[in-house]
TITILUM-651211 format. One line per field, with one value per residue: x, y, z of N, C-alpha, C in turn; residue in three letters; residue number from 1. Coordinates in pm, whole numbers, always signed. Example, Ala and Ser with C-alpha at 12.3 -4.5 7.8 and 13.67 -1.06 7.14 Angstrom:
TITILUM-651211
n_x [+1319; +1285]
n_y [-569; -225]
n_z [+780; +708]
ca_x [+1230; +1367]
ca_y [-450; -106]
ca_z [+780; +714]
c_x [+1320; +1290]
c_y [-330; +3]
c_z [+780; +787]
resn [Ala; Ser]
resi [1; 2]
***
This chain:
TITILUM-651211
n_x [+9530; +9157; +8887; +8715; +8846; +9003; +8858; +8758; +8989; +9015; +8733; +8832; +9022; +8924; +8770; +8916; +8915; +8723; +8587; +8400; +8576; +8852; +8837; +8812; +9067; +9222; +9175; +9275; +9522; +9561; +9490; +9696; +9876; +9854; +10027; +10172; +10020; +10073; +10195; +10065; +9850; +9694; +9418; +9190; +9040; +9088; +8934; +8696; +8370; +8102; +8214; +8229; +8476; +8814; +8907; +9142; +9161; +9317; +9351; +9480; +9544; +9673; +9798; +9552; +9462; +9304; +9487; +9493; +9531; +9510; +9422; +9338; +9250; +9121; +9130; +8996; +8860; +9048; +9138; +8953; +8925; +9190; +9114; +8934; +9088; +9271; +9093; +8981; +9185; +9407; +9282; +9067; +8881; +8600; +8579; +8576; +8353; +8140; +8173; +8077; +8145; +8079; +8178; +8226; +7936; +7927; +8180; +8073; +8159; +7946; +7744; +7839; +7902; +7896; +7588; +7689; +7959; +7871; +7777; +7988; +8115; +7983; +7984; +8276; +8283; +8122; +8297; +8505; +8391; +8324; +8537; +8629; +8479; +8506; +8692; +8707; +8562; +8748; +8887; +8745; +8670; +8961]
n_y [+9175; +9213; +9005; +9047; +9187; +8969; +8785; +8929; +8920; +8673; +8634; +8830; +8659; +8371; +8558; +8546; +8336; +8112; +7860; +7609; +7401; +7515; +7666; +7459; +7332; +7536; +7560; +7249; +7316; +7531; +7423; +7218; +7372; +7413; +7386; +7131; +6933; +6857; +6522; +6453; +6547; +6394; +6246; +6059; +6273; +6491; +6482; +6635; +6594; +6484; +6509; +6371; +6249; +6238; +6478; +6659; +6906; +7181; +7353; +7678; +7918; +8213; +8526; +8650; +8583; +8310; +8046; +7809; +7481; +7229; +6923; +6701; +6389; +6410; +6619; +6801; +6841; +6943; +7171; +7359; +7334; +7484; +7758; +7849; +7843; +8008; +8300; +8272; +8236; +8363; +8524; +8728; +8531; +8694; +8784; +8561; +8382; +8593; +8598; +8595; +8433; +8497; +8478; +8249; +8188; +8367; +8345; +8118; +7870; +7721; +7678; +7485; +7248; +6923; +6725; +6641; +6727; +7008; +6968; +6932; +7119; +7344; +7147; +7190; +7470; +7474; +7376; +7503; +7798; +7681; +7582; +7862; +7958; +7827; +7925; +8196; +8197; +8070; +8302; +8462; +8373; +8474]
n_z [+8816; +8779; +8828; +8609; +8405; +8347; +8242; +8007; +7874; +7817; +7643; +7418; +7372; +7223; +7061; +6826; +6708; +6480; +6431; +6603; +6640; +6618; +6872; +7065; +7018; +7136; +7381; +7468; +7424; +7644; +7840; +7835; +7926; +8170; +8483; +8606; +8886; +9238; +9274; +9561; +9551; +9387; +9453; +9613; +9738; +9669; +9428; +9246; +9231; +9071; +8817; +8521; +8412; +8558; +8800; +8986; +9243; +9416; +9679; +9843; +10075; +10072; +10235; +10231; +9967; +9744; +9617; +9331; +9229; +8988; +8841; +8537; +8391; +8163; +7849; +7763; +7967; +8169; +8019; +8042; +8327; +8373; +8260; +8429; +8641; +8577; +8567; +8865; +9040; +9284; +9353; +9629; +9855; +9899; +9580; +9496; +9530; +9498; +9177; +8868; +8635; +8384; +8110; +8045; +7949; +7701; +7568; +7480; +7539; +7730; +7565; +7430; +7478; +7589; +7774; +7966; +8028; +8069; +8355; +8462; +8449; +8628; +8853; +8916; +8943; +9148; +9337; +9338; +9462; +9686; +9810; +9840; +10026; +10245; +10311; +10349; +10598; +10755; +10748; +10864; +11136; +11262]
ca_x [+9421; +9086; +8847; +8651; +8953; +9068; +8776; +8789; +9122; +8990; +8665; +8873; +9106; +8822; +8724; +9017; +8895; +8534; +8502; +8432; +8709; +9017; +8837; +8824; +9214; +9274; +9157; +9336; +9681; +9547; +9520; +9850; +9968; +9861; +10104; +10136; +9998; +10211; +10142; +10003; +9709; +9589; +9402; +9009; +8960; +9098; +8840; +8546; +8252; +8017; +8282; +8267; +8640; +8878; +8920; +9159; +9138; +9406; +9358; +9572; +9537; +9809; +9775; +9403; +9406; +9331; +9529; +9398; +9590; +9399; +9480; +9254; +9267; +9061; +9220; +8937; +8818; +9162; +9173; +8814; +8986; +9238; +9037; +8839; +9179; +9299; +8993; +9001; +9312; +9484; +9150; +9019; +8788; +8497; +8605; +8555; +8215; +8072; +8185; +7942; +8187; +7969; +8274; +8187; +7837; +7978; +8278; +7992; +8165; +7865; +7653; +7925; +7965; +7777; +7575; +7789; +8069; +7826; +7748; +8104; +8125; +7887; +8060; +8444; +8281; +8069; +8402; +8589; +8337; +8334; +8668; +8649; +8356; +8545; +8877; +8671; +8537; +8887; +8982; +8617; +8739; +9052]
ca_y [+9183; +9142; +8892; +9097; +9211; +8844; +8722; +9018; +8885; +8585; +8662; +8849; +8544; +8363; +8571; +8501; +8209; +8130; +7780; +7540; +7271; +7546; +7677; +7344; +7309; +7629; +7490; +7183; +7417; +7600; +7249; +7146; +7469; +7415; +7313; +6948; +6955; +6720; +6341; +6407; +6585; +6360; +6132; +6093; +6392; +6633; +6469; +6716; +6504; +6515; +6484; +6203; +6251; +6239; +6617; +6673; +7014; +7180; +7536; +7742; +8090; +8322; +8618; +8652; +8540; +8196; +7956; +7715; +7387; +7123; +6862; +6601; +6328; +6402; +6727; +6884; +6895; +6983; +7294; +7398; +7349; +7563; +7896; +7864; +7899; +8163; +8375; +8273; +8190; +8515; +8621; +8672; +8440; +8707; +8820; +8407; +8364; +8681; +8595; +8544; +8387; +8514; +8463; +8121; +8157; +8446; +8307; +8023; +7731; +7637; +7598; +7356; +7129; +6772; +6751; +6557; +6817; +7115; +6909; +6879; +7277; +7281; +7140; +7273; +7600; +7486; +7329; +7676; +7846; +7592; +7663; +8009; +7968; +7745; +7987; +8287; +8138; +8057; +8445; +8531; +8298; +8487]
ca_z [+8720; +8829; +8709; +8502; +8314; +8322; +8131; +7885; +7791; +7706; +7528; +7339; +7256; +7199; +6983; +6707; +6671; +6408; +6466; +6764; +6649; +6658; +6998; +7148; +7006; +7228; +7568; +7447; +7434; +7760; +7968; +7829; +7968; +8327; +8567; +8699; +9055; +9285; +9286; +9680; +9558; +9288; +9548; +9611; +9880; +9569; +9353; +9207; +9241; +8959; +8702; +8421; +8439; +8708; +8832; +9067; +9299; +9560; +9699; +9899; +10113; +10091; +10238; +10235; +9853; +9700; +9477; +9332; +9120; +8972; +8702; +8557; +8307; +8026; +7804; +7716; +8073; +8172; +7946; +8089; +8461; +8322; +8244; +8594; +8733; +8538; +8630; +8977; +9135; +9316; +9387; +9774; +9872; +9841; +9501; +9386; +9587; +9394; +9026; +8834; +8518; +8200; +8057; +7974; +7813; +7650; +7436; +7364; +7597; +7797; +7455; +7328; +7589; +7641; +7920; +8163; +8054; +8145; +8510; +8536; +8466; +8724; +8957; +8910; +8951; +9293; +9415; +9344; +9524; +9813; +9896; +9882; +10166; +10371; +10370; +10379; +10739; +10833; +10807; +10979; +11264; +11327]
c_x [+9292; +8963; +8782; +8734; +9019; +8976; +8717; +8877; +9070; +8862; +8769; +9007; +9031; +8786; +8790; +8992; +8751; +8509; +8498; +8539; +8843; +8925; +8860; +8999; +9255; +9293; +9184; +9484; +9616; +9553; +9651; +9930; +9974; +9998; +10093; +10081; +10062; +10041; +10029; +9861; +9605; +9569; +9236; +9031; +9014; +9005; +8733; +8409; +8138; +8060; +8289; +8405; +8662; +8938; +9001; +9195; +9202; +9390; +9425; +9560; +9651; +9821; +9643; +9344; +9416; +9374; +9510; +9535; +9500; +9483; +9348; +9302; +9242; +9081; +9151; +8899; +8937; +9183; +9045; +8861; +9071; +9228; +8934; +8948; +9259; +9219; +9002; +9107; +9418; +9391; +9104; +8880; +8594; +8462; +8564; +8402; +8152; +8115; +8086; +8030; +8103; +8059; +8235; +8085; +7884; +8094; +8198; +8020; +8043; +7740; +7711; +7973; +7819; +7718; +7623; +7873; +7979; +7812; +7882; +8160; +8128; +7935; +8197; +8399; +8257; +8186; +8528; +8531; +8325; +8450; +8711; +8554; +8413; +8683; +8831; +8605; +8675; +8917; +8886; +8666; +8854; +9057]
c_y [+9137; +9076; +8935; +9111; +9108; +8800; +8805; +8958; +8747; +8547; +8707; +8758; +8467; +8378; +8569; +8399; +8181; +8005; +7698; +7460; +7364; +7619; +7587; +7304; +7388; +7602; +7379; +7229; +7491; +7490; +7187; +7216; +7461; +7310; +7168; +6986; +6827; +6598; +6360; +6419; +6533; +6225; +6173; +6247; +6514; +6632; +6561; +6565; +6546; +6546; +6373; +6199; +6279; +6412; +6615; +6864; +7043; +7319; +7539; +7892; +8090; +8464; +8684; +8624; +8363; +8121; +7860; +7575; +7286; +7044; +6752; +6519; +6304; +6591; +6835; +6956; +6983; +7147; +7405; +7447; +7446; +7715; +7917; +7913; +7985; +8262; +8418; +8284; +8298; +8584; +8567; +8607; +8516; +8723; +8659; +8369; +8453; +8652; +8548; +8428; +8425; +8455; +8333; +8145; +8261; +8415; +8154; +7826; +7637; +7557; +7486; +7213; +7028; +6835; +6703; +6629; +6896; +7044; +6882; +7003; +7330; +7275; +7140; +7382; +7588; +7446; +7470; +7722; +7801; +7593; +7769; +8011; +7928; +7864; +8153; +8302; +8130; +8185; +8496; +8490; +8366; +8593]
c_z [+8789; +8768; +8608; +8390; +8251; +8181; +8029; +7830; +7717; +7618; +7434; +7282; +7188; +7051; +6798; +6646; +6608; +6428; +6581; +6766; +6714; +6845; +7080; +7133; +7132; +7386; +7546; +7515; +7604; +7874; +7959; +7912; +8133; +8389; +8602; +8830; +9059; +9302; +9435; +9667; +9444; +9342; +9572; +9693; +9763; +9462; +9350; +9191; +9145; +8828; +8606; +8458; +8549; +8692; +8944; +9122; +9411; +9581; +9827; +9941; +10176; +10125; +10210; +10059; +9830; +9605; +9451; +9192; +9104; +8771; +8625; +8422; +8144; +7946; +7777; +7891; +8177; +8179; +8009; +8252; +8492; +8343; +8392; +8671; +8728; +8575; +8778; +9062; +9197; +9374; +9550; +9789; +9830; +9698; +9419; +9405; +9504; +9231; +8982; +8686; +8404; +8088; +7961; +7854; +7698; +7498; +7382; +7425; +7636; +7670; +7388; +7392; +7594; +7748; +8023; +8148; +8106; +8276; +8538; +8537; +8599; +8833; +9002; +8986; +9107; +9394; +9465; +9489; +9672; +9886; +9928; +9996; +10275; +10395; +10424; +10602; +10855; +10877; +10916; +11116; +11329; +11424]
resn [Unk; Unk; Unk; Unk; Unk; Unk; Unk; Unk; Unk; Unk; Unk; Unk; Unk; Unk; Unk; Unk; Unk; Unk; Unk; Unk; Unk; Unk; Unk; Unk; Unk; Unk; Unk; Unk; Unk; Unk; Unk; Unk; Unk; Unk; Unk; Unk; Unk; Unk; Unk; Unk; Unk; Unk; Unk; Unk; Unk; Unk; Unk; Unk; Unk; Unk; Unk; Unk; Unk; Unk; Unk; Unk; Unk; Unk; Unk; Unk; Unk; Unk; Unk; Unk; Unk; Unk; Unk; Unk; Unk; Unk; Unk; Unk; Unk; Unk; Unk; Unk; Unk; Unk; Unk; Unk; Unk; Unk; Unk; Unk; Unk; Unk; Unk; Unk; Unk; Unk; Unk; Unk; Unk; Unk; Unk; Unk; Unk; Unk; Unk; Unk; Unk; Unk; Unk; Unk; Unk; Unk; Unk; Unk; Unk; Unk; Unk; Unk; Unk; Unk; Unk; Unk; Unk; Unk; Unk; Unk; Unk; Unk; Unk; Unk; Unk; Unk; Unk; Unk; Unk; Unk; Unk; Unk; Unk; Unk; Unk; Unk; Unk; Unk; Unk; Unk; Unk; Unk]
resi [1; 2; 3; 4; 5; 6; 7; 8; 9; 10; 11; 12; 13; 14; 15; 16; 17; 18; 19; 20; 21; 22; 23; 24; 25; 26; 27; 28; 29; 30; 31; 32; 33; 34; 35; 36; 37; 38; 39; 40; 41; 42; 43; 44; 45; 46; 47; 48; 49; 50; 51; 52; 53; 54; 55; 56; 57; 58; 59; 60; 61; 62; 63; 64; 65; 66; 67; 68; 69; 70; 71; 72; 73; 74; 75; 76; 77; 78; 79; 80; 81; 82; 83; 84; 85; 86; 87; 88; 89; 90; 91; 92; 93; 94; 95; 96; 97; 98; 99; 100; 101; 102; 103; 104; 105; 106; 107; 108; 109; 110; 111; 112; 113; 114; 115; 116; 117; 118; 119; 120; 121; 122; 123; 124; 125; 126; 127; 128; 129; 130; 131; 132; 133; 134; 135; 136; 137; 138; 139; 140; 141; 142]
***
């Protein structure tokens, strides 16, 4: 699937939903849903920096695509961490560098968020992107 199509799917879940409480339930249920990442990688150097909450961040190239796990402590931010990595994660490094996510302002997240959650948006997204730069280099290198 590629990300465009991804974040069709979930505007249109999204869009089932009329107010912000059962949306915010949803990316509640969507953070619950993420995987554990292992104990090794929830240690400063996986830390997102510019998070109120603790964010942790692990990527992985497989075959010229990137995967991405990440967990963090606080549920909402979690569920937010979540949908970045649904979007992203499978996707080759240029394919994550070019996204633009609309996705977000689109189903209405970025208007609903504090501002230390949007700066912690912010910087999930620049951390994404930062690893897709650094792995994209790796393949340039070979």
């Amino acid at each position: 699937m590629t990300i465009q199509e991804e974040e069709n799917k979930i505007i249109e879940e999204f869009s089932l939903f009329e107010d912000w409480m059962d949306k915010y339930n949803y990316i509640i249920e969507l953070g619950n849903a993420l995987p554990p990442i292992d104990e090794k990688y929830r240690q400063d150097a996986y830390l997102i920096a510019g998070c109120q909450s603790n964010v942790w961040l692990q990527a992985e190239l497989i075959e010229g695509k990137i995967y991405y796990k990440a967990d963090s402590d606080a549920i909402i931010t979690k569920g937010i961490i979540s949908l970045l990595i649904r979007v992203l994660s499978g996707k080759t490094p240029d394919e994550i560098i070019n996204a633009s996510l609309t996705f977000l302002n689109t189903i209405g997240l970025t208007q609903h968020l504090t501002p230390t959650r949007s700066n912690g948006l912010v910087s999930m997204i620049k951390q994404i992107k930062v690893y897709a730069l650094a792995f994209k280099n790796k393949i340039n290198q070979r």
